[in-house]
N, C-alpha and C positions, 0 to 999 in steps of 0.2 A: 573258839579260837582255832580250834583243829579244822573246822567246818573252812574257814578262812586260810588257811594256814598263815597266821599270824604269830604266831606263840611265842617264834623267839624273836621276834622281831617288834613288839608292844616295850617301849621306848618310856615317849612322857604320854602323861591325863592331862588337858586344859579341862579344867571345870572353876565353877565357880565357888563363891563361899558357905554354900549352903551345908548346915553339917550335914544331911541326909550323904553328902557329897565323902565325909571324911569314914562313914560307916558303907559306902562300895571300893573305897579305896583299902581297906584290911580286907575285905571280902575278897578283892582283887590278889592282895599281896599274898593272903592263906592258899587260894585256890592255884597262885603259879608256881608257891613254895610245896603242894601238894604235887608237883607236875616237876622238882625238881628246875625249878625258872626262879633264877633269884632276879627280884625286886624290889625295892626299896620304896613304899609310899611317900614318907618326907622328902626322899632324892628324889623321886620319881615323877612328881605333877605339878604343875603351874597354875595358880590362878587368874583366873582367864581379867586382862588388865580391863578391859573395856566394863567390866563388870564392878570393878577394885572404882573404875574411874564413876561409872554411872551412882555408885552406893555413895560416893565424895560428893559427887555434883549433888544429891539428896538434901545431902546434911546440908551442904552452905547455902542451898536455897532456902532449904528450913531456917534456919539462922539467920536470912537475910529477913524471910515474911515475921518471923518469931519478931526480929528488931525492930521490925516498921510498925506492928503491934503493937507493939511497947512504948515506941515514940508514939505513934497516934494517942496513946491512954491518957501517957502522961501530957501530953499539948492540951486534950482535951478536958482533965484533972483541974493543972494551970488557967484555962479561961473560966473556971467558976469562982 
């Protein structure tokens, strides 16, 4: 951050929801409270939406193929 001089100027984190994600973000917080930079990790970072949106769209497709399986079983069940 010195290299950059960024230091006091490191704002928000977009990241995603991975936890690897919330163990850099205390790594972050300790190292700028070591530097005297206060930071707040829950104030300080957003989850990046397209990410929130892509993890959504997942599940309801899942959900969608999961229910067409299940009606196909049971149609299938029914004509015996």
């Amino acid at each position: 951050m010195n290299t950059y001089n960024i230091k006091n100027k490191l704002f928000d984190v977009v990241i995603n929801n991975a936890s690897n994600n919330d163990t850099s973000k205390k790594k972050l917080e300790r190292v700028l409270s070591w530097r005297d930079i206060s930071w707040n990790r829950a104030q300080n970072s957003i989850s990046c939406m397209t990410h929130i949106i892509n993890l959504m769209t997942q599940e309801f497709i899942r959900a969608i193929k999961s229910k067409t399986l299940n009606d196909n079983f049971a149609v299938s069940l029914d004509d015996d």
